[in-house]
DOKOL-342638 format. One line per 4 residues: their letters; for each residue x, y, z of N, C-alpha, C, O. Coordinates in Angstrom, 3 decimals. Last residue first. Layout:
a> X/Y/Z/X/Y/Z/X/Y/Z/X/Y/Z | ...
//
This chain:
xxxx> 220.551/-61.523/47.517/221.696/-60.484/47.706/221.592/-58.976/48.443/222.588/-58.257/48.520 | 219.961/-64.970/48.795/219.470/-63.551/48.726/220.483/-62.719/48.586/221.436/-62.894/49.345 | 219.452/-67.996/47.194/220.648/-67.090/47.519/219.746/-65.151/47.177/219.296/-64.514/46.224 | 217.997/-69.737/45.495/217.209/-68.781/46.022/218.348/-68.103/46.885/217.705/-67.288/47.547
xxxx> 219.756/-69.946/42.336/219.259/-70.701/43.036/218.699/-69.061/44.292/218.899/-67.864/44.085 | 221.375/-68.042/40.320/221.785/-69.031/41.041/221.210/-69.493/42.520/221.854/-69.469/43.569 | 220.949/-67.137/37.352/220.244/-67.479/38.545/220.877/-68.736/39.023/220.961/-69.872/38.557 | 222.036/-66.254/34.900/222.631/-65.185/36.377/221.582/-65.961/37.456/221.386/-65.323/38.491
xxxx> 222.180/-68.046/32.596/221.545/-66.961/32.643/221.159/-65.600/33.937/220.453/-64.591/33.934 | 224.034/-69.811/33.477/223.875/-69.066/32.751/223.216/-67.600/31.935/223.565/-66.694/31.178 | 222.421/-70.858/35.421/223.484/-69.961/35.718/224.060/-69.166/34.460/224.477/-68.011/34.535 | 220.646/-72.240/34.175/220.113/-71.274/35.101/221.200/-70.758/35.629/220.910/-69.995/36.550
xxxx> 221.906/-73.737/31.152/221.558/-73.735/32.370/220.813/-72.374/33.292/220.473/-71.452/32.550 | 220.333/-73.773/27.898/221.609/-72.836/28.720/221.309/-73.656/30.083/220.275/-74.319/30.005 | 218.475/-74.411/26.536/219.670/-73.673/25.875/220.862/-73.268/27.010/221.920/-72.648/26.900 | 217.561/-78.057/26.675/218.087/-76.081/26.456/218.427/-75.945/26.086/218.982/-76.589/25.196
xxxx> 217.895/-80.475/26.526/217.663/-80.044/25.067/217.305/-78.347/25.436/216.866/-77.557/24.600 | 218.064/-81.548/28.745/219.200/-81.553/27.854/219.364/-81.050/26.692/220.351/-81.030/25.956 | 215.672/-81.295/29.454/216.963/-80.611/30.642/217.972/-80.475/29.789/218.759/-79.531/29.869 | 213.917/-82.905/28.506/213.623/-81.473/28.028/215.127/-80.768/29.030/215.290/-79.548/29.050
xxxx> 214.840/-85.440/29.029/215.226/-84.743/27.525/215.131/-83.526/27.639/215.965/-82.807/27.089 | 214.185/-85.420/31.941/215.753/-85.408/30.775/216.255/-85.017/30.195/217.353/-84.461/30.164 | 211.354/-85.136/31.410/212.588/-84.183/32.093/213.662/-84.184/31.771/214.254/-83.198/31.332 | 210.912/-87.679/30.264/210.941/-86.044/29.217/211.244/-85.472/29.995/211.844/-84.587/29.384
xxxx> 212.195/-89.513/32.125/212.510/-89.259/30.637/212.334/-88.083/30.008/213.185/-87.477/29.357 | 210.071/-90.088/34.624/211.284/-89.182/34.630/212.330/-88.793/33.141/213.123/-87.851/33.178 | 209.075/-93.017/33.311/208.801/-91.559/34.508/210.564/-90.922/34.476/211.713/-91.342/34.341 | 208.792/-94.580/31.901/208.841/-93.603/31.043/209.115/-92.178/31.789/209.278/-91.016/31.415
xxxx> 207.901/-96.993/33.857/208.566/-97.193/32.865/209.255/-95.691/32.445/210.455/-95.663/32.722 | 204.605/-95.714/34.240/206.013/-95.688/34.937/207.514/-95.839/34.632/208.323/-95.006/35.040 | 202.579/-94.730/32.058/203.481/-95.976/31.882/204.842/-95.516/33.098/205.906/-95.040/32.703 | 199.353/-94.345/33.285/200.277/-93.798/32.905/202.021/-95.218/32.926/202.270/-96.188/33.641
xxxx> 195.473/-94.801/30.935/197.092/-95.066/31.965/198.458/-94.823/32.165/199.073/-95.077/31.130 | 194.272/-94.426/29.384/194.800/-93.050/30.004/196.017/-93.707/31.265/196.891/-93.278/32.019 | 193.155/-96.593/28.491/193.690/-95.500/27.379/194.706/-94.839/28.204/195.863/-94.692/27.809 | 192.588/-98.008/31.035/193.725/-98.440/30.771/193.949/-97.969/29.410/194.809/-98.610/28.806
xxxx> 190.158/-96.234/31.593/191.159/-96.105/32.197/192.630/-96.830/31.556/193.682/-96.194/31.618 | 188.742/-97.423/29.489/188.555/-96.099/29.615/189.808/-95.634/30.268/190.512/-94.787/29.719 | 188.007/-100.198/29.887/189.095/-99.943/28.491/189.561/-97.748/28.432/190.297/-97.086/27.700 | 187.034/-100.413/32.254/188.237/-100.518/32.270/188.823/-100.110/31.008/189.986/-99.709/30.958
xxxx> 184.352/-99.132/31.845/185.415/-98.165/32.602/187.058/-98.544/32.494/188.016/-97.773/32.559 | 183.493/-101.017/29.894/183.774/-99.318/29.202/184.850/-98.678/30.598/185.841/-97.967/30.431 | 183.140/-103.199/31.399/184.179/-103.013/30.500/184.547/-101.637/29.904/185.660/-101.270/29.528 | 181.339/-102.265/33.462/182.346/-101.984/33.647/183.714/-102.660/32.784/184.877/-102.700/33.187
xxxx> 178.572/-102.023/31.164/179.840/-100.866/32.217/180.772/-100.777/33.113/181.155/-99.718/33.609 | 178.964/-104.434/30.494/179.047/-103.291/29.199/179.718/-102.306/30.498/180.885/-101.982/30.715 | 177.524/-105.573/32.926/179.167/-105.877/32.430/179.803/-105.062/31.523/181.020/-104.884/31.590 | 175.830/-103.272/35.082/176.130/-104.580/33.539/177.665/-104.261/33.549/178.483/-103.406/33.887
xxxx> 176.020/-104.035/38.592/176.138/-103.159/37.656/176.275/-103.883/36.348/176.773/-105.009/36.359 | 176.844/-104.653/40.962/175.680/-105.157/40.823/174.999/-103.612/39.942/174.195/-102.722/40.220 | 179.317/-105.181/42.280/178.644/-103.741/42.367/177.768/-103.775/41.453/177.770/-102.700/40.854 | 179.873/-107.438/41.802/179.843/-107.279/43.174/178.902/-105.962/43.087/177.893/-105.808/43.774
xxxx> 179.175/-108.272/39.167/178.544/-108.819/40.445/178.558/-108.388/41.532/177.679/-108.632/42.359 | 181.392/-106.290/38.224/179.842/-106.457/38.100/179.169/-107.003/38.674/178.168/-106.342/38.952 | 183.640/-107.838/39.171/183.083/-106.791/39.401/182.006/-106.780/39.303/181.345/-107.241/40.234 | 183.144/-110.485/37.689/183.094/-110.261/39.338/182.946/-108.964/39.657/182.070/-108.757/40.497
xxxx> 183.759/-109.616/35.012/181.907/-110.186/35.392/182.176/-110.313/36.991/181.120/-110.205/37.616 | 186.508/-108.711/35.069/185.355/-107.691/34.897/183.472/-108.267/35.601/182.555/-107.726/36.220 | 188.413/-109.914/38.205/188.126/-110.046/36.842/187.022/-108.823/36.370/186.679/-108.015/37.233 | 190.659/-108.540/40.412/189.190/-109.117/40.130/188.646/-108.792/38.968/188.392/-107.634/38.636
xxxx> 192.942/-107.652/41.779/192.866/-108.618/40.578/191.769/-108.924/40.353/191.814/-110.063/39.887 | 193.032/-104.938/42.028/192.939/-105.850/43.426/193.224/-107.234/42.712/193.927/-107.963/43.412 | 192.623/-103.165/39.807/193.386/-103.581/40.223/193.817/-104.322/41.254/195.033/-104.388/41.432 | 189.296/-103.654/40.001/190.514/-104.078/39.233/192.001/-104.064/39.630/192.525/-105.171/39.756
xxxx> 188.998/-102.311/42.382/188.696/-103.793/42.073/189.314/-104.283/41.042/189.898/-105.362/41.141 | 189.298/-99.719/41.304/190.176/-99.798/42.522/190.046/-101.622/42.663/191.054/-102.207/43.060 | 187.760/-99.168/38.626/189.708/-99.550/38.732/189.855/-100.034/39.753/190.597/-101.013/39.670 | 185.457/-99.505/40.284/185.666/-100.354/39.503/187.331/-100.415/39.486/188.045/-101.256/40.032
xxxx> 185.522/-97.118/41.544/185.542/-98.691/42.603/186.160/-99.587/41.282/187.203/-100.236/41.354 | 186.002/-95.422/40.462/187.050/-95.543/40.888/186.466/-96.627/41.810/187.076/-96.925/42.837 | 183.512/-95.525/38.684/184.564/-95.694/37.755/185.897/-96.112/38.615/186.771/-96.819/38.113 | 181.564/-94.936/40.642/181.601/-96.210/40.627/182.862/-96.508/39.488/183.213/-97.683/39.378
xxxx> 181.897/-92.148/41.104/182.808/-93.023/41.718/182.518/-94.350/41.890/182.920/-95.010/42.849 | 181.582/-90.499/38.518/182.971/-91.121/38.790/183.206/-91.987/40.277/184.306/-92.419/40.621 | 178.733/-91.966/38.877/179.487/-92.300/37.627/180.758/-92.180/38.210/181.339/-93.219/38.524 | 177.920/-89.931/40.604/178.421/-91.426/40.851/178.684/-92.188/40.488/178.958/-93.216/41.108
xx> 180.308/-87.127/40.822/178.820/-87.626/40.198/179.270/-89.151/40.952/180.295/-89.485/41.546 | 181.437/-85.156/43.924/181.813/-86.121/42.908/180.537/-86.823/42.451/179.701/-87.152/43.292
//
């Protein structure tokens, strides 16, 4: 792993602990420019929990058929 990504995962991992951006930087005695770029970097790509399990849903409900329908019925040996 470079050390770019793993001062990116101290930084989130301090962020999310609640520690502001200029405390980071103090602690890991790094500019503030970098670890505002890591946080606005990570909280693009963040994932919304909220939303977990929804496009399975949809995509379950929006086949065409079930898996019996189409003769598979699960790992049953014949």
């Amino acid at each position: 792993m470079s050390k770019m990504s793993e001062l990116a995962m101290e930084v989130e991992e301090l962020y999310n602990q609640g520690y502001n951006p200029y405390t980071i930087s103090t602690i890991l005695n790094v500019p503030i420019e970098l670890v505002d770029n890591f946080i606005a970097s990570f909280m693009e790509v963040s994932y919304n929990e909220d939303m977990d399990g929804d496009f399975d849903s949809a995509m379950t409900s929006a086949g065409h058929g079930t898996d019996e329908d189409y003769g598979y019925y699960g790992d049953s040996e014949f």
